[in-house]
N, CA and C atoms of all chains as a GROMACS GRO file, in nm:
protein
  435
    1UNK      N    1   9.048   0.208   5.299
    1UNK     CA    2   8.988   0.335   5.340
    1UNK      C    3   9.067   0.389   5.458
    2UNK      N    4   9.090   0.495   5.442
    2UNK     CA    5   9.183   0.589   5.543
    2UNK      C    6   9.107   0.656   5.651
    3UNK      N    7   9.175   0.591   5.803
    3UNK     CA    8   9.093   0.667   5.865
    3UNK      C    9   9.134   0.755   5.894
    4UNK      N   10   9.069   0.921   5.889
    4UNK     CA   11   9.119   0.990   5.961
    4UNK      C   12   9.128   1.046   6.087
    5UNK      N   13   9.175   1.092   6.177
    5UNK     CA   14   9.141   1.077   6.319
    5UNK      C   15   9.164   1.236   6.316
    6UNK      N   16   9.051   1.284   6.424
    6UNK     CA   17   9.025   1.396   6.432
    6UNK      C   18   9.107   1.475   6.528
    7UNK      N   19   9.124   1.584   6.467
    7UNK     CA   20   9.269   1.645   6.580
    7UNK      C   21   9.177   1.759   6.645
    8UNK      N   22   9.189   1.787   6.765
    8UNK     CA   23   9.159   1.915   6.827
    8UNK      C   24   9.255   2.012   6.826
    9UNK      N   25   9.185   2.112   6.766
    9UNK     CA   26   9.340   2.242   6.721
    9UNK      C   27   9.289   2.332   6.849
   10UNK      N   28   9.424   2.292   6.917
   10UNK     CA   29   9.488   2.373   7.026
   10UNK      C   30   9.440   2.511   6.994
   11UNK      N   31   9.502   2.574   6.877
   11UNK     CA   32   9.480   2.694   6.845
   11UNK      C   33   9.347   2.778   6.845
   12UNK      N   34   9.279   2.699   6.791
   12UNK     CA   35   9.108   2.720   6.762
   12UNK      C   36   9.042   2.757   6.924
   13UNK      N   37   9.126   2.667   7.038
   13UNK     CA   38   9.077   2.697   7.187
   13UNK      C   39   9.087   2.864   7.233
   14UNK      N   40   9.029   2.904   7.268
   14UNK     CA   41   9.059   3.070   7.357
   14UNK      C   42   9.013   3.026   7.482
   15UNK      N   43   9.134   2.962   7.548
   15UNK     CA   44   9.192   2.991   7.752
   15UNK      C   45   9.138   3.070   7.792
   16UNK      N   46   9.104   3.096   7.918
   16UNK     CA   47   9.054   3.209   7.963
   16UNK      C   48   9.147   3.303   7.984
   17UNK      N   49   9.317   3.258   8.004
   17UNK     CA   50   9.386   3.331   8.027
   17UNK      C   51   9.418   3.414   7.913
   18UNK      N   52   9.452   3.398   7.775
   18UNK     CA   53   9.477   3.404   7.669
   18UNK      C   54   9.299   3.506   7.624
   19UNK      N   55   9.208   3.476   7.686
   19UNK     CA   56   9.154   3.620   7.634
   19UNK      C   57   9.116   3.766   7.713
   20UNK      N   58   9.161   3.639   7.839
   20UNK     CA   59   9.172   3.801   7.920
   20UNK      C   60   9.322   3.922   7.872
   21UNK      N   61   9.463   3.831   7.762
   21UNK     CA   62   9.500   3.901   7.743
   21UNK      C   63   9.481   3.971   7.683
   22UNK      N   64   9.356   3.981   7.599
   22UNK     CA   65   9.312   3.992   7.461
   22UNK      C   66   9.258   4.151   7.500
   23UNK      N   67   9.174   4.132   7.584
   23UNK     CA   68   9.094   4.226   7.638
   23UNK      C   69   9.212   4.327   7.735
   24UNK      N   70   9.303   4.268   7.777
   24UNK     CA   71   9.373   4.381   7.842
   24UNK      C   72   9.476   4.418   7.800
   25UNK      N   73   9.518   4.432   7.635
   25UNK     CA   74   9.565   4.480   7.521
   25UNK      C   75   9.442   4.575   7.437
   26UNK      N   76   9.353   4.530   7.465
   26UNK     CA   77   9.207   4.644   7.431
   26UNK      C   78   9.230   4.764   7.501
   27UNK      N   79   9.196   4.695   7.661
   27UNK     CA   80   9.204   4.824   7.727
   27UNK      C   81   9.328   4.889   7.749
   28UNK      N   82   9.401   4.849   7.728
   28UNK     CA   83   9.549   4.931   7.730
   28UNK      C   84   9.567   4.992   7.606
   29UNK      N   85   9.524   4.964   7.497
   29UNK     CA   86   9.547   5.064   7.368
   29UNK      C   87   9.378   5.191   7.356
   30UNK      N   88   9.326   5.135   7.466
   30UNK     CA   89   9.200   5.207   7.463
   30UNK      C   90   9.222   5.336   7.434
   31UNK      N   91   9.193   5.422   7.328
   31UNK     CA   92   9.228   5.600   7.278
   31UNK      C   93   9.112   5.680   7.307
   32UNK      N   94   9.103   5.776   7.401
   32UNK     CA   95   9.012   5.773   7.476
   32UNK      C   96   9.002   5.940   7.423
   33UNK      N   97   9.132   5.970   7.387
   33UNK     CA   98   9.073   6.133   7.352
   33UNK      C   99   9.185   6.158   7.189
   34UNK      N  100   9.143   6.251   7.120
   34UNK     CA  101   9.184   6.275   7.042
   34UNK      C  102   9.185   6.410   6.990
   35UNK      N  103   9.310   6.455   6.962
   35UNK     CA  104   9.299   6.579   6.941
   35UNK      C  105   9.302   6.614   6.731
   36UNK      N  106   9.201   6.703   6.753
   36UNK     CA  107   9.175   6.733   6.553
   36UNK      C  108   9.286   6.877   6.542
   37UNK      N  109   9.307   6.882   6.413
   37UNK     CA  110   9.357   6.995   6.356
   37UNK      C  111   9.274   7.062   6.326
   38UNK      N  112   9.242   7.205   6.325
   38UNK     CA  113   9.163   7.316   6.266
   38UNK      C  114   9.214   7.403   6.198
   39UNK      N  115   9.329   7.403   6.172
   39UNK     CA  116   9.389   7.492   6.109
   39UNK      C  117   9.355   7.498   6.009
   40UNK      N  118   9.342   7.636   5.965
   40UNK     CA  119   9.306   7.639   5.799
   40UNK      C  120   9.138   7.613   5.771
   41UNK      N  121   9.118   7.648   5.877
   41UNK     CA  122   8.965   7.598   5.832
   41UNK      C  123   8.875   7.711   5.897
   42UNK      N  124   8.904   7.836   5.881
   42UNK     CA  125   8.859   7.980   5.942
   42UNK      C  126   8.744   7.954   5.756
   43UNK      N  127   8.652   7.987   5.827
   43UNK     CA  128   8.517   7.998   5.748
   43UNK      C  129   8.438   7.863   5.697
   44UNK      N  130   8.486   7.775   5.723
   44UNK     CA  131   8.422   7.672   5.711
   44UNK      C  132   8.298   7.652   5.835
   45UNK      N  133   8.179   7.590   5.774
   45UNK     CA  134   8.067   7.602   5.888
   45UNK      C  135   8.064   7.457   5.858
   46UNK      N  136  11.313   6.061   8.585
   46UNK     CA  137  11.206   6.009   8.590
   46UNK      C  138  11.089   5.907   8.513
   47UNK      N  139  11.122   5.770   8.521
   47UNK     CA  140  11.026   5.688   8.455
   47UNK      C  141  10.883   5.697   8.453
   48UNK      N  142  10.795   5.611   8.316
   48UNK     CA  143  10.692   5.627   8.326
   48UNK      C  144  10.621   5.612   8.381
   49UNK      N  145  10.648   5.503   8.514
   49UNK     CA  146  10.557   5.484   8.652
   49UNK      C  147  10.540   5.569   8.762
   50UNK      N  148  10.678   5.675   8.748
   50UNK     CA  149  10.673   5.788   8.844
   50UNK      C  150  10.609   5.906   8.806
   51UNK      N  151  10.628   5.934   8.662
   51UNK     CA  152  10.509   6.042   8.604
   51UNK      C  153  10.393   5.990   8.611
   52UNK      N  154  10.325   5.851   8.580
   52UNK     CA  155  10.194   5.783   8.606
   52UNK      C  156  10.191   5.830   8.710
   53UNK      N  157  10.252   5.784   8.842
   53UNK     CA  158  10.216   5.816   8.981
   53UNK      C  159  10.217   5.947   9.021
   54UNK      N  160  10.268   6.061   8.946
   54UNK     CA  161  10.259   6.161   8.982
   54UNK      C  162  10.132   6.291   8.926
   55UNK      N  163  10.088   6.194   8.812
   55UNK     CA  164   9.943   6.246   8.769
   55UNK      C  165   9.826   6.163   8.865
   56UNK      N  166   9.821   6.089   8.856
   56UNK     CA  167   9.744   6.036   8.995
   56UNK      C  168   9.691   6.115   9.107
   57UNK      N  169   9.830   6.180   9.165
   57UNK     CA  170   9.807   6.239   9.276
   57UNK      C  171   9.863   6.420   9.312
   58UNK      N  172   9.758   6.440   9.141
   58UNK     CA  173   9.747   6.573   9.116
   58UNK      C  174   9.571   6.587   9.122
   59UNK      N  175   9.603   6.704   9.165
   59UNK     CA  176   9.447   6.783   9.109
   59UNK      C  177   9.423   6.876   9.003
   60UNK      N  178   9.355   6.818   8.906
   60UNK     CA  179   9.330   6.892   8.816
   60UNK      C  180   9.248   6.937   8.806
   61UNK      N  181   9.207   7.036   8.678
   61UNK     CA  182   9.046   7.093   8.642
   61UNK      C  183   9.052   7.175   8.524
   62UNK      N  184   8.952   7.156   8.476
   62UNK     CA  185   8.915   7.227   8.335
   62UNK      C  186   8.952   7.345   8.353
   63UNK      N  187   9.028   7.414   8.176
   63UNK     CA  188   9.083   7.493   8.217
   63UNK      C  189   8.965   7.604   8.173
   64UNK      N  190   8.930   7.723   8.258
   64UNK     CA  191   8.842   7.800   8.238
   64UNK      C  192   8.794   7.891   8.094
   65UNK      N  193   8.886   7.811   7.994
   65UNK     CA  194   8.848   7.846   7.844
   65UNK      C  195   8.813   7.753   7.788
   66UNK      N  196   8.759   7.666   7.879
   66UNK     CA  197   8.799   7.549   7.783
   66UNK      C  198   8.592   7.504   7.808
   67UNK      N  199   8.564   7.458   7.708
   67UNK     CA  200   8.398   7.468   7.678
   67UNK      C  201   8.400   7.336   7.648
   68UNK      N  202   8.270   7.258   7.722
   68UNK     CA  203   8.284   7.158   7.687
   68UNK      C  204   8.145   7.063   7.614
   69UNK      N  205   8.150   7.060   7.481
   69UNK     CA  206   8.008   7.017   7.432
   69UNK      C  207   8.025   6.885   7.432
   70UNK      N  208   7.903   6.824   7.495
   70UNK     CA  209   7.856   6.653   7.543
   70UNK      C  210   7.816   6.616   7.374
   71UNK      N  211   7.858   6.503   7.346
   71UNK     CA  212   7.844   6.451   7.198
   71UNK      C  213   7.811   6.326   7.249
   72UNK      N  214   7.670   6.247   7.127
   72UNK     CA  215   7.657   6.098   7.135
   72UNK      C  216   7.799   6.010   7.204
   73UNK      N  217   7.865   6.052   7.154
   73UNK     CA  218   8.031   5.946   7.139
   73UNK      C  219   8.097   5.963   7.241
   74UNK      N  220   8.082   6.090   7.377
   74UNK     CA  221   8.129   6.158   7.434
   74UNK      C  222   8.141   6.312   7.459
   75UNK      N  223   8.207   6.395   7.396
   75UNK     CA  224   8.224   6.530   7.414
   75UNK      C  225   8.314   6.608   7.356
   76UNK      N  226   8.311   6.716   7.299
   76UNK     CA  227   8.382   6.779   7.215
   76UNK      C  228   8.476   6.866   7.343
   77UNK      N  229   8.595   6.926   7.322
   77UNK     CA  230   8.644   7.002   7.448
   77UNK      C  231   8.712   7.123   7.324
   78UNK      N  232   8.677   7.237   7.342
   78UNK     CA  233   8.776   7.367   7.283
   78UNK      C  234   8.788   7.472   7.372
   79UNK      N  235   8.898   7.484   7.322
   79UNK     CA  236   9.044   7.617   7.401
   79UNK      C  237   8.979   7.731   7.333
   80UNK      N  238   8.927   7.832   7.396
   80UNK     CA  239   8.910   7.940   7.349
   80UNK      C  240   9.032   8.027   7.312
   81UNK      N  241   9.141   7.973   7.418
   81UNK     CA  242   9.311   8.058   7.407
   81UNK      C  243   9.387   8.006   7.295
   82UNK      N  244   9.388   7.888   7.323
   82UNK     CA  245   9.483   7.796   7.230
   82UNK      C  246   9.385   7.769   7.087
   83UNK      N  247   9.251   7.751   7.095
   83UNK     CA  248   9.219   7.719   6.978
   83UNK      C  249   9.250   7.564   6.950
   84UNK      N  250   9.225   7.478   7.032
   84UNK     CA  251   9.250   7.393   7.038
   84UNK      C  252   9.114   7.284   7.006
   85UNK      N  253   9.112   7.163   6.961
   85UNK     CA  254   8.984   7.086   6.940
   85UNK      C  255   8.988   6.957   6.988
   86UNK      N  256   9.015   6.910   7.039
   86UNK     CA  257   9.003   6.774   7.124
   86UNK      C  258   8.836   6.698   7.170
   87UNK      N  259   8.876   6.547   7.072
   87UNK     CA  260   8.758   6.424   7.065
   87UNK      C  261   8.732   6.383   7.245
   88UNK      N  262   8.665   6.406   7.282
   88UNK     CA  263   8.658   6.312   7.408
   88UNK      C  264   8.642   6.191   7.363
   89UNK      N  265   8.629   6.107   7.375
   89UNK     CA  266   8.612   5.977   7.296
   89UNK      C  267   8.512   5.872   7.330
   90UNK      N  268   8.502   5.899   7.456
   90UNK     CA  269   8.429   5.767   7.554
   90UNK      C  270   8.352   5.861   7.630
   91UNK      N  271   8.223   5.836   7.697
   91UNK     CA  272   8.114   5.902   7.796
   91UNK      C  273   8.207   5.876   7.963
   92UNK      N  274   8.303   5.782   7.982
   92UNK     CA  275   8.396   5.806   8.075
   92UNK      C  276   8.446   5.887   8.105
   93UNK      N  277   8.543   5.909   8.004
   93UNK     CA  278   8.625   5.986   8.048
   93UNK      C  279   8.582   6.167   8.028
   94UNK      N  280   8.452   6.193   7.977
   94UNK     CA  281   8.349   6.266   7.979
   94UNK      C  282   8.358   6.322   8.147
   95UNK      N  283   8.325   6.208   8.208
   95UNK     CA  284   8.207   6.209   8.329
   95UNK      C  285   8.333   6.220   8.436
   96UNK      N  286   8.501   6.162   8.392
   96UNK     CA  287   8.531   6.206   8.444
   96UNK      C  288   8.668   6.302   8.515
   97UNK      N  289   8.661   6.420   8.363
   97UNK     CA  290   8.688   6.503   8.339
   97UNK      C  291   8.543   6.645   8.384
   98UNK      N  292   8.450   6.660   8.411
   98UNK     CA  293   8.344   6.675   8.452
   98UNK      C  294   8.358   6.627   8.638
   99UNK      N  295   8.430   6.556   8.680
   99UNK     CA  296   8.406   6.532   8.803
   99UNK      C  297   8.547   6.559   8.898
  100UNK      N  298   8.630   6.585   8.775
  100UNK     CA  299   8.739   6.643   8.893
  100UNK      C  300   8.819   6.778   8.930
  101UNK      N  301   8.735   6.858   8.981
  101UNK     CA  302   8.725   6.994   8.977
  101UNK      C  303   8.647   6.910   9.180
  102UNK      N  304   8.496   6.795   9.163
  102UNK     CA  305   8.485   6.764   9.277
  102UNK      C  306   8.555   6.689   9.333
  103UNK      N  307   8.671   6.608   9.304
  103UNK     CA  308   8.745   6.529   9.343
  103UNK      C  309   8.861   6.622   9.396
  104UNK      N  310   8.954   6.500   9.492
  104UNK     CA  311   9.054   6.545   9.566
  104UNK      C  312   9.173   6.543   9.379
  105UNK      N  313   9.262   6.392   9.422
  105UNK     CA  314   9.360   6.370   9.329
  105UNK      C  315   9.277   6.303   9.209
  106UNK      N  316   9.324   6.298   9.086
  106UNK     CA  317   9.304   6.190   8.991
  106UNK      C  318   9.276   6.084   9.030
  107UNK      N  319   9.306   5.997   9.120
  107UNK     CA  320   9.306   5.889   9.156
  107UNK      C  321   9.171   5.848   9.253
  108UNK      N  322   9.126   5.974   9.307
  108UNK     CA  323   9.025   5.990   9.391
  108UNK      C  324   8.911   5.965   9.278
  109UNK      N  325   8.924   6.097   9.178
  109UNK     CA  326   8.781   6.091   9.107
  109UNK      C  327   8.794   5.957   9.029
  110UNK      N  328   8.900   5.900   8.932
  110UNK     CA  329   8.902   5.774   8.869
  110UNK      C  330   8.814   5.640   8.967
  111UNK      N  331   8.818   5.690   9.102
  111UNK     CA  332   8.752   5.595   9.202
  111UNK      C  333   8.644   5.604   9.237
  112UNK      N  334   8.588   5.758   9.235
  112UNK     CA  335   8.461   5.743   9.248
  112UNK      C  336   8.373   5.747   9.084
  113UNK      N  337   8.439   5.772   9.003
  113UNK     CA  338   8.345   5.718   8.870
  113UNK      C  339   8.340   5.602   8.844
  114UNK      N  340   8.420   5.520   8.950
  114UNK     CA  341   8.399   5.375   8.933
  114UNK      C  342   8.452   5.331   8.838
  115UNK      N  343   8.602   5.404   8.722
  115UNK     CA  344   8.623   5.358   8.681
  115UNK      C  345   8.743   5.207   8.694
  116UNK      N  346   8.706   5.120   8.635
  116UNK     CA  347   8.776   4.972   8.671
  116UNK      C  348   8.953   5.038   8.653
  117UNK      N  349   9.013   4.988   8.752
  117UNK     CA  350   9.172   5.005   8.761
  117UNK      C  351   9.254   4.955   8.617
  118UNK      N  352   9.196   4.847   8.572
  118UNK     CA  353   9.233   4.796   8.481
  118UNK      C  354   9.243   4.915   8.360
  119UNK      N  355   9.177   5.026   8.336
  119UNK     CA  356   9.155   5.079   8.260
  119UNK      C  357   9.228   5.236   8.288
  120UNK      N  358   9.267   5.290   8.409
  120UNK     CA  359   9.346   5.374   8.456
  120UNK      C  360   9.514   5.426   8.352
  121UNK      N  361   9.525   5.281   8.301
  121UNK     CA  362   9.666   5.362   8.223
  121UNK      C  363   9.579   5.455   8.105
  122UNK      N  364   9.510   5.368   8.037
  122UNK     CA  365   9.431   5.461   7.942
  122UNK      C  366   9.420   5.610   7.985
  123UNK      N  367   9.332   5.606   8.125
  123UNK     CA  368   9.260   5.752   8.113
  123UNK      C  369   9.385   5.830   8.181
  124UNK      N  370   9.486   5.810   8.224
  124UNK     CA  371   9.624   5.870   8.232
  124UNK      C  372   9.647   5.942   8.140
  125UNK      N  373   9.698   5.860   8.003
  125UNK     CA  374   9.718   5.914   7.882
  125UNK      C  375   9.623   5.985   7.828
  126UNK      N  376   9.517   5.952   7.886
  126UNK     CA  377   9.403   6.066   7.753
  126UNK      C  378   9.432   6.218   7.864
  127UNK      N  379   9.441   6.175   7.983
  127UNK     CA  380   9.434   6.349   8.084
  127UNK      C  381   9.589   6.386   8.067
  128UNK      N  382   9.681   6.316   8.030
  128UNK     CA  383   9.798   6.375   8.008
  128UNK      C  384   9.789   6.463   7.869
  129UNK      N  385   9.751   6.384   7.761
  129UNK     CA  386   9.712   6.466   7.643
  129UNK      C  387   9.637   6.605   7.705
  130UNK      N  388   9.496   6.611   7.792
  130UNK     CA  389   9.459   6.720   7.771
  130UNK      C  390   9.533   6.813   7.839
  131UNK      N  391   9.610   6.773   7.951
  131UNK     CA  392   9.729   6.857   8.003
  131UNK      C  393   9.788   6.898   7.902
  132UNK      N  394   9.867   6.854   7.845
  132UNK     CA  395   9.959   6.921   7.714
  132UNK      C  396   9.885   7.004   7.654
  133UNK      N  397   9.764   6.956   7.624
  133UNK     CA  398   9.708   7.057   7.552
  133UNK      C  399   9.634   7.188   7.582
  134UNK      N  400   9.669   7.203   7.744
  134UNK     CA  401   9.636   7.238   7.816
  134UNK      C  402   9.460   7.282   7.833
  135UNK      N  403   9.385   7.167   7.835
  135UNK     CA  404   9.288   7.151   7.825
  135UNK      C  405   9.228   7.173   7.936
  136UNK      N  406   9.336   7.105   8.050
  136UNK     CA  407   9.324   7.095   8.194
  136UNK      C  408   9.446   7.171   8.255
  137UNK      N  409   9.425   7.205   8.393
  137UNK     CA  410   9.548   7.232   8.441
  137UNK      C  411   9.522   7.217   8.587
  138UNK      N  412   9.632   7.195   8.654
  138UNK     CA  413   9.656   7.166   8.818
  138UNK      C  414   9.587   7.236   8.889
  139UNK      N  415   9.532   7.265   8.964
  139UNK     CA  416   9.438   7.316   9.062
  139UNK      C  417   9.502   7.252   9.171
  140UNK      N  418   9.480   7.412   9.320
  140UNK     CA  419   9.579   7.433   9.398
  140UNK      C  420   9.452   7.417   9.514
  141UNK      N  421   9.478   7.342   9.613
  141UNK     CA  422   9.394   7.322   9.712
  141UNK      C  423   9.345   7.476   9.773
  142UNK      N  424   9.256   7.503   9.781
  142UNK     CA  425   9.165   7.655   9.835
  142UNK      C  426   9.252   7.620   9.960
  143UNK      N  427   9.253   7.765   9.986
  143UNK     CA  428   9.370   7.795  10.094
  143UNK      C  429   9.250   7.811  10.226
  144UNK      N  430   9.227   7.751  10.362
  144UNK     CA  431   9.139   7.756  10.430
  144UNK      C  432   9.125   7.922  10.532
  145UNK      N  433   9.018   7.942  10.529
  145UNK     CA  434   8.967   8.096  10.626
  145UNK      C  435   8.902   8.129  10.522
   0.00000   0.00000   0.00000
């Protein structure tokens, strides 16, 4: 019988540093205004 | 001129809505239209709402971004969204009232 020995995946961890980058790639792509086209749209309600 | 010197140089402008420019408060934020330009711009966030709305009472950008308390961390954002409404001339520079 095979034992298997249990691995802790590094990966699976979120650092605190590693999600504060997370979050300050959020707020840096944060799109805060957006501009629409209207053109072409005289009579539309 | 790099992008940290135009950053720094919107900062420590005064801006203000431009007097065509109408601004309807939406769940999501606020709608903004150019009566001149015909223009339609999402506000996106109740931030940058409150503070586009507050700097007309503010000195520089950097003043009102401080007193809406918004976190520094979040300043490049609302750069770019008030640079957009600049272009779009949504906003425009406002000239310190001349005193007497």
């Amino acid at each position: 019988m095979e034992e298997t020995t249990a691995t802790f995946d590094d990966a699976a961890v979120t650092s605190p540093s590693s999600a504060d980058a997370v979050t300050d790639e959020l707020l840096d792509d944060e799109l805060l205004v957006e501009e629409i086209s209207i053109d072409g749209m005289c009579g539309v309600y | 001129m790099n992008a940290d010197t135009a950053s720094n140089a919107l900062l420590d402008q005064r801006l203000a809505l431009h007097p065509q420019v109408a601004l309807r408060p939406e769940p999501f934020g606020a709608l903004a239209y150019h009566y001149g330009n015909r223009k339609l711009i999402f506000l996106k966030h109740p931030d940058v709402v409150r503070v586009v709305q507050a700097l007309a009472e503010g000195d520089t950008l950097a003043d009102t971004l401080l007193a809406c308390d918004i976190d520094p961390a979040r300043w490049p954002s609302f750069e770019r969204a008030l640079t957009a409404l600049t272009e779009s001339e949504m906003l425009h520079e406002r000239h310190q009232d001349a005193p007497g």
